[in-house]
SEZADREN-740834 format. One record per residue (C-alpha): residue in one letter; x, y, z. Coordinates in steps of 0.1 Angstrom, whole numbers, plus 5000, padded with zeros to 4 digits. Layout:
AXYZ ...
***
This chain:
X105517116532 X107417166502 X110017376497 X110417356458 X110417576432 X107317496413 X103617456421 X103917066412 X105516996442 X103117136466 X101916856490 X098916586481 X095416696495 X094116526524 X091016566543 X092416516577 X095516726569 X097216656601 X100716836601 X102516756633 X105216976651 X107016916678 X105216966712 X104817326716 X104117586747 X101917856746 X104018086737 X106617876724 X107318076689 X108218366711 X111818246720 X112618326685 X114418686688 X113118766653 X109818666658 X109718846696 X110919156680 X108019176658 X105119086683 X106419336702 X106319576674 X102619476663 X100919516701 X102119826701 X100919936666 X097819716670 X096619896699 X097520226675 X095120096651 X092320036671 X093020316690 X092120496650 X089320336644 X087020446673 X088520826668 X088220776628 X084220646631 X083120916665 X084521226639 X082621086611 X079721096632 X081221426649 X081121616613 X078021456596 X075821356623 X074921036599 X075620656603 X075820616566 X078720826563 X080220576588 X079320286570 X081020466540 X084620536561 X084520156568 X083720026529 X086220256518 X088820106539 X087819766530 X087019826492 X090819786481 X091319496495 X087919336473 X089319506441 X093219476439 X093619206468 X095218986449 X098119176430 X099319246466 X100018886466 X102118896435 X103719196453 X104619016483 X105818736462 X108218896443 X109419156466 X111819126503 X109319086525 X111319286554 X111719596533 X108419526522 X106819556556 X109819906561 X107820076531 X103919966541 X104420036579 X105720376573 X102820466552 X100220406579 X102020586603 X101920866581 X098520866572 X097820886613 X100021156613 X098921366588 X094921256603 X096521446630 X097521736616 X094221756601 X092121746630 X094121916655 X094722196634 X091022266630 X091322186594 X089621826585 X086621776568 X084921406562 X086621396525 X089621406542 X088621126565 X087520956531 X090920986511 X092520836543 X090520546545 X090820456511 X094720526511 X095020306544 X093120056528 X095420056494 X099020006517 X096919726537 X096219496502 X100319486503 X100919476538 X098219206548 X099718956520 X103219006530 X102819006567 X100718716567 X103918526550 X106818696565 X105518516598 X106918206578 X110118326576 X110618446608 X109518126627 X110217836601 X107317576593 X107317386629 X106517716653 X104417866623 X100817766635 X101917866670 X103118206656 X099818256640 X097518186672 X100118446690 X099518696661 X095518686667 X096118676704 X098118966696 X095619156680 X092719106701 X094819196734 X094419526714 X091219496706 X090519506748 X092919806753 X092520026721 X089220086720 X089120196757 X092720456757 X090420596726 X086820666744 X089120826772 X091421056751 X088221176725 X086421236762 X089521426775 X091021606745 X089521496714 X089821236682 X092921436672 X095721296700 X094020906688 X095220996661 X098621156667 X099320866688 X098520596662 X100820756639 X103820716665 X102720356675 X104320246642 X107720356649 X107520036673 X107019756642 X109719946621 X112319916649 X111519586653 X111919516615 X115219716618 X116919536648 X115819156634 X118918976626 X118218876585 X120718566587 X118518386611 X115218406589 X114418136567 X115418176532 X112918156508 X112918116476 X111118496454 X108818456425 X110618546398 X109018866381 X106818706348 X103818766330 X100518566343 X102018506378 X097718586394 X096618346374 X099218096382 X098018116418 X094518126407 X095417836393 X097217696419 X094817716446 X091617596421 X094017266419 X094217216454 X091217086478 X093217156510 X093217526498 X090517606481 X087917426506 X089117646536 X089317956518 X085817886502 X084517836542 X085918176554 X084718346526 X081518246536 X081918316569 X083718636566 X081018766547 X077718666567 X078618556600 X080818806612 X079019126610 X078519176647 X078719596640 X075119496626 X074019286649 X075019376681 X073919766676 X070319596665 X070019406696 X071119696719 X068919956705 X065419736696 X065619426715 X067319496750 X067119846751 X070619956761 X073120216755 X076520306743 X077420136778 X076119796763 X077519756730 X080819816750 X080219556772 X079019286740 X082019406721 X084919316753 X083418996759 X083418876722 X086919026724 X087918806756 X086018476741 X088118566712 X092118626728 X090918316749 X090618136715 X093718256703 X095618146732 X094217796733 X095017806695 X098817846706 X098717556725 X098217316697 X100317146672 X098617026647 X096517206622 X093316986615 X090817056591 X088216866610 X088917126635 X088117416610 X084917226600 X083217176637 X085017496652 X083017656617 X079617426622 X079717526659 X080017876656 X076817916631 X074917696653 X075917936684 X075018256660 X071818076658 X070917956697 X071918336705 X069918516682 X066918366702 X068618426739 X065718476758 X067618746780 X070318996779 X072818786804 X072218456782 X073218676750 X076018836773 X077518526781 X077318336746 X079518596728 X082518436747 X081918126730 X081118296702 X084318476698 X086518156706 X084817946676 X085318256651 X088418286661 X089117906660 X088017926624 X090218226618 X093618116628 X092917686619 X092217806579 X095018066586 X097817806597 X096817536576 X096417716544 X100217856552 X101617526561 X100117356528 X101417606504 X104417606483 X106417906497 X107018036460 X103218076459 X102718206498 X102018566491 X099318486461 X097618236485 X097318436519 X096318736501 X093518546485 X093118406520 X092518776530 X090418906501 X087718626507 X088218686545 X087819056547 X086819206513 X083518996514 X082419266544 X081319536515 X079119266501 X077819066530 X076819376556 X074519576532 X072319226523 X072919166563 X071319436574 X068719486552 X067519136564 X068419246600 X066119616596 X063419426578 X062719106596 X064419186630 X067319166649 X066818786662 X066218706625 X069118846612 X071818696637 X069918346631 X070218396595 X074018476598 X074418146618 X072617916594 X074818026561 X078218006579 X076717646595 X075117546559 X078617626544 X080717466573 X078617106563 X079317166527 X082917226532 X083416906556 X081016716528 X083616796501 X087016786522 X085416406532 X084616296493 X088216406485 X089616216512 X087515896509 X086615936540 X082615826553 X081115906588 X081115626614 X078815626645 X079815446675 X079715436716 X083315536735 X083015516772 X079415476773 X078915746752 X078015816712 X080615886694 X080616046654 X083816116638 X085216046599 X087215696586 X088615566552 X086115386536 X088315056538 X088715146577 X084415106577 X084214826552 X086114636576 X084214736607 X081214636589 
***
């Protein structure tokens, strides 16, 4: 990877895009004090989080008594992302990413607080839920961006892919925990205390932030503050197959296979039958298949793009096989896998994209990275589930799978044309064997 100053000397593309590292544990990254000091920080704030988002959607529900308002809490969250996304990036670009993260960590600790003081007082009304969302969602289009990179400078480009794996880990741990502290506390004393206690989980990232030792990050380089700096990394990711390609395949993804909300509630209500009980259940295995993934992820140290491409193909084809489960236990047990190969496809694009981009440019990139990933949820889930209410919930899920499996080929099509590489077919220990070689490589075979 580059460490220049311009975008001319970002690295060649390459299909294969291996990028070795020295042989890594599992949680290898973590022996970096800096680094440790923030994990720590974001478990504890993570768990906050999802702690906020049961309490935020049951008093919704609590005040209106309608799903759409819901659905409305969630786009509003989201919706900054879609529209200003990017200028986060120039933001995290220009700006120190550590007192950065100070300023954007404080604010959503505050908005949990003051959520609190809303709701405990007796005073909150669903426009109040509304403003939060969207002012949540406006601190998250800079603190996504410049989280996503400060990761860089914490760990340096040889633990980075391992840091990322321990980040996702990170957050679906929470994902397990969260959730369930939040149905007991709304059961026991109401959405309020979920609040309340998100607000105080960010005192935990801050300290961390605080106590990090600033001469052993990795100096990089700041944009310098200029006119036209979005569409320089417009620019600079539209020049650059090894970037656009990924980003282009979780967009895709982002937006029509990962609406599981959609899905899952379908399929417990019309096709199984269940109850509140169920989607629980559907929702902690995806999030086990899913911290499995993550940790597995950690183990590795090379960031492939062949792996993005099958982990990508696999996961539409498991959408599809699922959608058609013939019983509840089969479609029980295929969210694991399910969860792994999203997640797979989450943190391979992540790392790779990081590792391939000029550190000048990181912010621009990730939060790109991010817009695609995340703000394509406002788009995909209304089309989602109007196919979903109209045709079924099988149909639906299938029809999720085949666009992020259709996209997946397209993607490994393209990344092989600009590699020169060609598909060879052969037997390897008495079995078939399909993988991608230089065209030179299968001239000569041939």
């Amino acid at each position: 990877m580059s460490t220049g100053s311009g975008a001319d000397s970002a690295p060649a593309p390459t299909a294969t895009d291996t990028l070795p590292t020295p042989k890594q544990t599992m949680f290898s990254s973590l022996k970096i004090r800096n680094y440790r000091l923030f994990a720590t920080g974001q478990v504890v704030s993570n768990t906050g989080t999802w702690m906020q988002r049961i309490a935020q959607d049951w008093l919704v529900l609590s005040l209106t008594g309608s799903a759409s308002a819901v659905g409305i809490t969630i786009a509003l969250q989201f919706l900054p992302m879609l529209l200003f996304g990017l200028y986060g990036g120039v933001l995290a670009d220009r700006l120190p990413k550590r007192r950065l993260l100070l300023a954007t960590q404080s604010a959503m600790g505050l908005t949990g607080l003051a959520l609190a003081g809303l709701t405990l007082s007796g005073h909150v009304q669903v426009w109040h839920v509304y403003l939060t969302a969207f002012l949540l969602g406006l601190v998250t289009v800079v603190d996504n961006p410049a989280r996503q990179s400060f990761v860089a400078e914490m760990v340096g480009p040889d633990q980075l892919r391992n840091a990322v794996s321990l980040n996702s880990a990170n957050f679906q741990s929470a994902r397990l925990v969260g959730p369930a502290v939040a149905g007991v506390l709304i059961t026991a004393v109401g959405s309020g205390y979920a609040f309340l206690l998100n607000g105080l989980s960010f005192i935990a990232p801050i300290a961390g932030l605080l106590m990090m030792r600033t001469s052993e990050l990795h100096k990089v380089e700041r944009a310098p503050r200029g006119k036209g700096q979005l569409r320089e990394g417009l620019r600079y990711v539209a020049g650059r197959p090894e970037l656009i390609w990924p980003i282009v395949l979780v967009g895709f993804i982002g937006t029509f296979g990962f609406n599981f909300p959609i899905w899952l509630s379908a399929f417990v209500d019309d096709v199984f039958h269940g109850d509140a009980g169920t989607y629980g259940l559907l929702n902690t295995l995806m999030a086990a298949g899913s911290l499995a993934g993550a940790l597995l992820a950690a183990r590795r140290g090379t960031s492939r793009l062949r792996l993005l491409v099958g982990a990508a193909v696999l996961f539409g084809v498991l959408e599809i096989v699922t959608a058609f489960a013939p019983a509840f236990w089969i479609f029980a047990v295929l969210m694991v896998p399910i969860g792994m190969c999203g997640l797979t496809v989450n943190v391979t694009a992540n790392s790779s994209v990081q590792l391939a981009t000029d550190p000048l440019m990181r912010g621009r990139v990730m939060s790109l990275f991010m817009m695609v990933f995340t703000g394509g949820t406002p788009l995909g889930a209304p089309l989602v589930g109007w196919i979903t209410d109209t045709y079924g919930a099988r149909v639906g899920f299938a029809a999720g799978g085949a666009v992020a499996a259709i996209a997946a080929i397209g993607v490994g099509v393209m990344l092989a044309r600009v590699g020169g590489l060609r598909l060879r077919f052969g037997w390897h220990g008495g079995h078939p064997r399909v993988r991608f070689v230089p065209r030179d490589e299968l001239a000569t075979a041939a």
